[in-house]
C-alpha positions in Angstrom: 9.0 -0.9 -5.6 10.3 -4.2 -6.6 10.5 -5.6 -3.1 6.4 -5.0 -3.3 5.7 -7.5 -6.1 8.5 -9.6 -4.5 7.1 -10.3 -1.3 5.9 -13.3 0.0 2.0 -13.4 -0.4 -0.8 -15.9 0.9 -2.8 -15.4 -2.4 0.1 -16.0 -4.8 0.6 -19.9 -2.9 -2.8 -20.3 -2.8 -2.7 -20.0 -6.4 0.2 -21.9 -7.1 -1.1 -24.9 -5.1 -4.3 -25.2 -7.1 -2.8 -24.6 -10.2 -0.6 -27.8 -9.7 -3.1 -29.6 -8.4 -4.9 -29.0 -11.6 -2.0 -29.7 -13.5 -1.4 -26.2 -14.8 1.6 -25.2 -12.6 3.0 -22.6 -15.8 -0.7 -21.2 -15.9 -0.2 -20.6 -12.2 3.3 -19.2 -12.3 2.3 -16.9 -15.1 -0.6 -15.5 -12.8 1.3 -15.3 -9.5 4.0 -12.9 -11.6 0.9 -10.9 -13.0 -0.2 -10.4 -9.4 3.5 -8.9 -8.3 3.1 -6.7 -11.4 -0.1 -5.1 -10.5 1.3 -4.8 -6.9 4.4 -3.4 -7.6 2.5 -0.9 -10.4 0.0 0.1 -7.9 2.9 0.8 -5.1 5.4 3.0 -7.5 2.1 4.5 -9.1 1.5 5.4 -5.1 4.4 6.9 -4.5 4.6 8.7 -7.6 1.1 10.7 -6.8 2.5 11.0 -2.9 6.2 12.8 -4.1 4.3 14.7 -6.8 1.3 15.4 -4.2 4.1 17.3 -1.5 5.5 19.1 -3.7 2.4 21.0 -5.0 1.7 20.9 -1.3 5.0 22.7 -0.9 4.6 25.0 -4.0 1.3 26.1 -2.8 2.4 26.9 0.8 5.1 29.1 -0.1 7.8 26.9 -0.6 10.4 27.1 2.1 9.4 30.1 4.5 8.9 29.2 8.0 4.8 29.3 7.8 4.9 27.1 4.1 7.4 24.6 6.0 4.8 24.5 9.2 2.0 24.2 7.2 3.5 21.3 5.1 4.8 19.1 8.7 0.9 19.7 10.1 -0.6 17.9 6.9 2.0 15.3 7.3 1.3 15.4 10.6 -2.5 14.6 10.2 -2.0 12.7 7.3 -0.3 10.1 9.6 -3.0 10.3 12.3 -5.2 9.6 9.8 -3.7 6.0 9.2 -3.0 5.7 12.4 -7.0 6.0 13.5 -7.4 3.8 10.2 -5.0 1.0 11.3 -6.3 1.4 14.9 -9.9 1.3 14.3 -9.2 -1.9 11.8 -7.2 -3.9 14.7 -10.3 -2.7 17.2 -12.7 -4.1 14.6 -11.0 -7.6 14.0 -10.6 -8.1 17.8 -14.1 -7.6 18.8 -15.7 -8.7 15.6 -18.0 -12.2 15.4 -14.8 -14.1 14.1 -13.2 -13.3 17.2 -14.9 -15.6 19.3 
C-alpha cells in the first residue's frame, strides 16, 4: 500500500514543475503528497473490500468442500478474464484510435 502513493507519477512532476515555476514549490510539494495519499487510501481501501469480498465469497460457497473451493477458483477465474478483456480491449482501443495516426 505505501509503495502505491510512492511511485513515480507523471501528474505529481507535472505539478511540481508548475508549482515552482509559479514560485510556490511548498504549495506543490504539499499537493503531490496529498495525491500519494488518496492513491495509497484508494489501493488499501481496494484491497480491503477484495480480502473481505472472498471470504464472503468463501463463506457463502460452503467454505472448504471441494464444490465451495471450485466455485470460488471459477469466479477468480472470470474475474481475471474480465480484466484481461478490459486491459485487452483498452490496448486495442489506443492502437487503432485517431491519436494513433
Amino acid at each position: 500500500m505505501l509503495a502505491a502513493g510512492a511511485r513515480p507519477c507523471a501528474g505529481a512532476i507535472i505539478v511540481l514543475v508548475f508549482a515552482l515555476a509559479q514560485g510556490v514549490f511548498a504549495a506543490g510539494v504539499a499537493a503531490v503528497l496529498a495525491m500519494a495519499l488518496g492513491t495509497a487510501l484508494t489501493t488499501g481501501t481496494t484491497a480491503m473490500l477484495a480480502v473481505l469480498a472472498k471470504a464472503l465469497a468463501l463463506r457463502i460457497a460452503g467454505g472448504r468442500g471441494a464444490a465451495g473451493a471450485l466455485a470460488v477458483a471459477g469466479l477468480e477465474l472470470l474475474a481475471a478474464a474480465f480484466v484481461l478483456v478490459l486491459g485487452a480491449s483498452l490496448l486495442l482501443g489506443l492502437w487503432t484510435g485517431p491519436a494513433a495516426s
